[in-house]
C-alpha positions in Angstrom: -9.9 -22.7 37.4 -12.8 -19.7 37.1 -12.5 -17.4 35.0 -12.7 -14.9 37.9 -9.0 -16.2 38.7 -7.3 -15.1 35.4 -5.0 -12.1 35.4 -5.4 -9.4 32.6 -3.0 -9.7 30.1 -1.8 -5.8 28.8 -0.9 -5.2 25.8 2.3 -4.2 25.1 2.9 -1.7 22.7 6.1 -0.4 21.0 7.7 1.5 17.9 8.1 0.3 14.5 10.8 0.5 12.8 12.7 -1.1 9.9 9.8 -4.0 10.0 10.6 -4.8 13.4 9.1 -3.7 17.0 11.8 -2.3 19.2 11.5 -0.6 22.7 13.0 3.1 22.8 16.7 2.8 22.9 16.5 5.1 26.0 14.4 2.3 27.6 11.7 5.4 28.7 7.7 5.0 28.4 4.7 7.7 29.1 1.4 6.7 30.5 -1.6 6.9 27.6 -4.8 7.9 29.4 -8.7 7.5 27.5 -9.6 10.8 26.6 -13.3 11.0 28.4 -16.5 11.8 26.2 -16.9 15.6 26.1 -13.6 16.3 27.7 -11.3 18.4 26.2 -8.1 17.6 28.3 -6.4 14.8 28.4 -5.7 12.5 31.8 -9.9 12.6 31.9 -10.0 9.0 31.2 -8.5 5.8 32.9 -5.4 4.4 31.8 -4.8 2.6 29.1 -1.3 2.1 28.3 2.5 2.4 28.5 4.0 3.6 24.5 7.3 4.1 24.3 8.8 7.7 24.9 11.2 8.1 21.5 14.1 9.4 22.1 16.9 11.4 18.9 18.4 8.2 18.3 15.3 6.0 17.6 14.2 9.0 15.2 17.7 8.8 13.5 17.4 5.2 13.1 14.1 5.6 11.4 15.3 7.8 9.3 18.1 5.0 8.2 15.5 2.3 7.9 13.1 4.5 6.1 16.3 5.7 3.6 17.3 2.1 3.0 13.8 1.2 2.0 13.4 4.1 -0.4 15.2 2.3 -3.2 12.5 -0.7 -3.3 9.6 0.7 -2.6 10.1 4.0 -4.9 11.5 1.1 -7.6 8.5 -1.0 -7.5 5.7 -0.6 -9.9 2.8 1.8 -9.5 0.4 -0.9 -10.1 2.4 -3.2 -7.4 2.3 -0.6 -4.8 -1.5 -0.3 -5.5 -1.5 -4.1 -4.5 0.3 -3.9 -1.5 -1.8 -1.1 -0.5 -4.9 -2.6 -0.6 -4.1 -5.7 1.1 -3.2 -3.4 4.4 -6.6 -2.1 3.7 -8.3 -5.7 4.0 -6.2 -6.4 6.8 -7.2 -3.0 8.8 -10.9 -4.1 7.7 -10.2 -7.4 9.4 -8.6 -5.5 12.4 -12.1 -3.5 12.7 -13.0 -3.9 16.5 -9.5 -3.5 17.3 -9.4 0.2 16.1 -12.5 0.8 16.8 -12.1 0.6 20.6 -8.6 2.0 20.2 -10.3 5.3 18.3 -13.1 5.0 20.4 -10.9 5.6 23.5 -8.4 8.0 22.1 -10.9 10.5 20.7 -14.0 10.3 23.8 -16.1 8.3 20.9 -18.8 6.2 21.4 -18.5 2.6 19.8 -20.8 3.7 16.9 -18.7 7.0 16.2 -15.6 5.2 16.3 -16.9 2.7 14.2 -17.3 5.2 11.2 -14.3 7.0 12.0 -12.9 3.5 11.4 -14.3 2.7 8.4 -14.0 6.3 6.8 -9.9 5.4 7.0 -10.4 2.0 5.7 -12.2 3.2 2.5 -9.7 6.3 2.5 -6.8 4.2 2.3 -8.3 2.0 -0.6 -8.9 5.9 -2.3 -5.5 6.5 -2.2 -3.9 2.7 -3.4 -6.4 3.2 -6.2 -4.2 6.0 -7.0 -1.2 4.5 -7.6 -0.7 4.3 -11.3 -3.1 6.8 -12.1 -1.1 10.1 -10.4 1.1 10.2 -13.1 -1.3 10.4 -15.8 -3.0 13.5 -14.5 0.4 15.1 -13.3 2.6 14.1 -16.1 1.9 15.3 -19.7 3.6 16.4 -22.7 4.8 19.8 -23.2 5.2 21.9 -26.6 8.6 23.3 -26.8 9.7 25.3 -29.7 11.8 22.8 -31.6 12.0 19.3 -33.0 12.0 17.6 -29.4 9.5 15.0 -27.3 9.6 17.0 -23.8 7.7 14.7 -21.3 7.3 15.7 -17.6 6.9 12.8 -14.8 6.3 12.7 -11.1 8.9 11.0 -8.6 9.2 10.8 -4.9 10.6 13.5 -3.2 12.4 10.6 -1.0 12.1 10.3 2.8 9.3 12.0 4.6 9.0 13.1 7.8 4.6 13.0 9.2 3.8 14.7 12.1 0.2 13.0 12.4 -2.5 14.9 13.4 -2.9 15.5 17.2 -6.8 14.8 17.7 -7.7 13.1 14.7 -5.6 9.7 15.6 -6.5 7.3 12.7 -8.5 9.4 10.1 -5.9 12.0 9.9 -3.3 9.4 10.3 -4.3 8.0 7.5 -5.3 11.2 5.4 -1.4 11.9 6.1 0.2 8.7 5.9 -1.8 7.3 2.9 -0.3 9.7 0.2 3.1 9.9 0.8 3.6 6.1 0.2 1.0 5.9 -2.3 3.9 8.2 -4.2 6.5 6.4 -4.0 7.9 7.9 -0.7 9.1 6.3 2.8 7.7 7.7 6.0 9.1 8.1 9.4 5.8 9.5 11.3 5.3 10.7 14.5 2.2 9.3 15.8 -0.3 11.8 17.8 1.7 12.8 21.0 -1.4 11.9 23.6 -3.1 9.3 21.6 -1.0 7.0 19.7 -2.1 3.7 20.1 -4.0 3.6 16.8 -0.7 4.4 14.9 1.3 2.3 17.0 -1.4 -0.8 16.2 -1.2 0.1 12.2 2.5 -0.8 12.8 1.6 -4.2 13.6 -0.8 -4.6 10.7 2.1 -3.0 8.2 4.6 -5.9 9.4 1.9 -8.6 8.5 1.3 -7.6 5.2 2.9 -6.7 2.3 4.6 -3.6 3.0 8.5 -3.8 3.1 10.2 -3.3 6.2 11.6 0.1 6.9 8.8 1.8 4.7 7.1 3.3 6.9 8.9 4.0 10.5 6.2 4.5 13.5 7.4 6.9 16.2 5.7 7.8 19.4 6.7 10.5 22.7 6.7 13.9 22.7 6.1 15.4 19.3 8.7 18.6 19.9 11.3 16.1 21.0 11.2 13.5 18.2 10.4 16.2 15.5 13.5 18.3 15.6 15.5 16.2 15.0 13.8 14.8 12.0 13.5 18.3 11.1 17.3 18.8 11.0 18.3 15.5 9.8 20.1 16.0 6.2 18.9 12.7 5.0 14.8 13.8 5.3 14.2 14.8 2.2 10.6 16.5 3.4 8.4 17.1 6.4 4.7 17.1 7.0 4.0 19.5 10.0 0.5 18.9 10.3 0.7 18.1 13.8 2.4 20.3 14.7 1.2 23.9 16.9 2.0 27.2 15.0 5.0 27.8 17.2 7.0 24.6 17.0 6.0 24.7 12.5 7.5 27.7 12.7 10.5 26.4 15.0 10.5 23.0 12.5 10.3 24.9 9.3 13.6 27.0 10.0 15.3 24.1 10.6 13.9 22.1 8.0 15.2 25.6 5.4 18.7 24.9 6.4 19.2 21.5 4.4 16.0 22.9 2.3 13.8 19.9 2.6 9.9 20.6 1.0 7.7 21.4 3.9 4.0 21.1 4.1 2.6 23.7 7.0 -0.1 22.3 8.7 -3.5 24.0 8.7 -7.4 23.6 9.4 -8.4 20.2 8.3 -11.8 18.1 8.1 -10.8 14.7 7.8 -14.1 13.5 7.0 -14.2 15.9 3.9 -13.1 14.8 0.2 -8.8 15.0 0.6 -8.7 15.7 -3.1 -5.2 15.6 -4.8 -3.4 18.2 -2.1 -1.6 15.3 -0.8 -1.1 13.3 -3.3 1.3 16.1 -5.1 2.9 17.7 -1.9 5.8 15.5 -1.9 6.7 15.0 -5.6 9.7 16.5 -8.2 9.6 16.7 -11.5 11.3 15.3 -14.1 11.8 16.1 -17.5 12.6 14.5 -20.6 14.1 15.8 -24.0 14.2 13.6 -26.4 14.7 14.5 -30.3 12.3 14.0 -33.0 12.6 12.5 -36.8 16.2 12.2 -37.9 18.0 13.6 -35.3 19.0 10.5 -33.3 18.0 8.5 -31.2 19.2 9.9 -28.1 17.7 11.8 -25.7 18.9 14.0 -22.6 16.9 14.6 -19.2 17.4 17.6 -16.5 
């Protein structure tokens, strides 16, 4: 048989969530179009894909998956979750091509562009699993207090976060956004970018083969407006990440998100390629502190 003979063979892409790959429960998919070099608008480019058009109730079971996860994943060691971090890194490094050409045709790249796009999120997600067990040294400290007490302040997760990814930037900014929340000790349920989210929806797939617990982080994709409010109202999000969202749906998002007072993050002007700092890293953590009494008044302590 020649080669000439063979049929394609699509790939099929679809959400993540709770480790596993379902369709959207409403059954509904959008077209994903190339986005042609130099053009600004999308549907320049030839087709590229069907991804699943989310619908309230596959947000609301991410938000379940992401919620049973929390315990595990906020329980496990700092220097553990550093570990399991990197090894999606070296399996997104072995994945290279693959996002390359994804990037490459969501963003109107050439191969080489793409290519250190790419590798920019590789190295960015290895910045941020080196920072692991080393947030808490640089958050936390010890504070004087007038009185024989130890007071100690720590970081913790905030608890279930929301990401609305980045709507041009669809693996660097994915990762800028993604990265630090788990990093913290946080579950995610993100919203990939609404036009182009084949990268995120590919990062899925790597997440499931490695080490990363299942229902950690919950990949959504559709309409952003349509997923996010939702998310935005849900009483068991703890926090929400609007950077991709437009300054009239934030605005919409963040009234709703004030009602069950969730932390919210507005989105602003971003350069992905620029040093992320430790913005991020802090947006979505409480914290506690510790009493504990000195010399010979016992051996008790209290927290608040």
């Amino acid at each position: 048989m020649s080669d000439n003979s063979r049929l394609s063979v699509f790939k099929t892409y679809k959400l993540f969530v709770g480790g596993k790959f379902p369709r959207s429960e409403s059954g509904r998919v959008y077209e994903v179009t190339s986005k042609a070099s130099g053009a600004a608008a999308p549907g320049k480019g030839g087709w590229l894909a069907n991804a699943p058009l989310s619908s309230r109730k596959d947000a609301r079971d991410a938000v379940v998956a992401a919620r049973k996860a929390f315990g595990p994943w906020s329980g496990a060691t700092a220097y553990n979750r550093g570990q399991v971090l990197y090894r999606v890194a070296e399996m997104l490094e072995g994945r290279r091509e693959q996002f390359v050409r994804e990037v490459a045709d969501a963003e109107g790249l050439s191969k080489s562009k793409a290519g250190a796009r790419v590798d920019a999120a590789v190295d960015r997600w290895v910045w941020y699993a080196g920072w692991t067990d080393k947030v808490t040294q640089v958050v936390g400290g010890g504070n004087p207090v007038a009185g024989p007490f130890f007071n100690l302040s720590t970081p913790e997760p905030t608890g279930v976060v929301a990401v609305l990814a980045p709507q041009e930037s669809s693996f660097l900014g994915l990762v800028s956004v993604l990265a630090p929340v788990l990093a913290t000790g946080n579950t995610a349920v993100v919203v990939a970018s609404e036009r182009a989210p084949l990268p995120a929806l590919s990062l899925g797939e790597v997440l499931a083969t490695s080490d990363v617990p299942g229902g950690t982080v919950n990949i959504l994709s559709g309409r952003t407006k349509e997923i996010a409010a939702p998310l935005a109202a849900h009483s068991d999000v703890n926090a929400i990440d609007l950077t991709g969202a437009d300054e009239a749906l934030a605005t919409e998002l963040e009234i709703a998100a004030a009602d069950n007072l969730k932390r919210v993050l507005r989105p602003g002007a971003e350069d992905w390629s620029a040093d992320p700092g430790m913005r991020r890293l802090t947006a979505f953590l409480e914290t506690k502190t510790v009493w504990h009494p000195t010399g010979s008044l016992g051996a008790s302590g209290s927290s608040y």
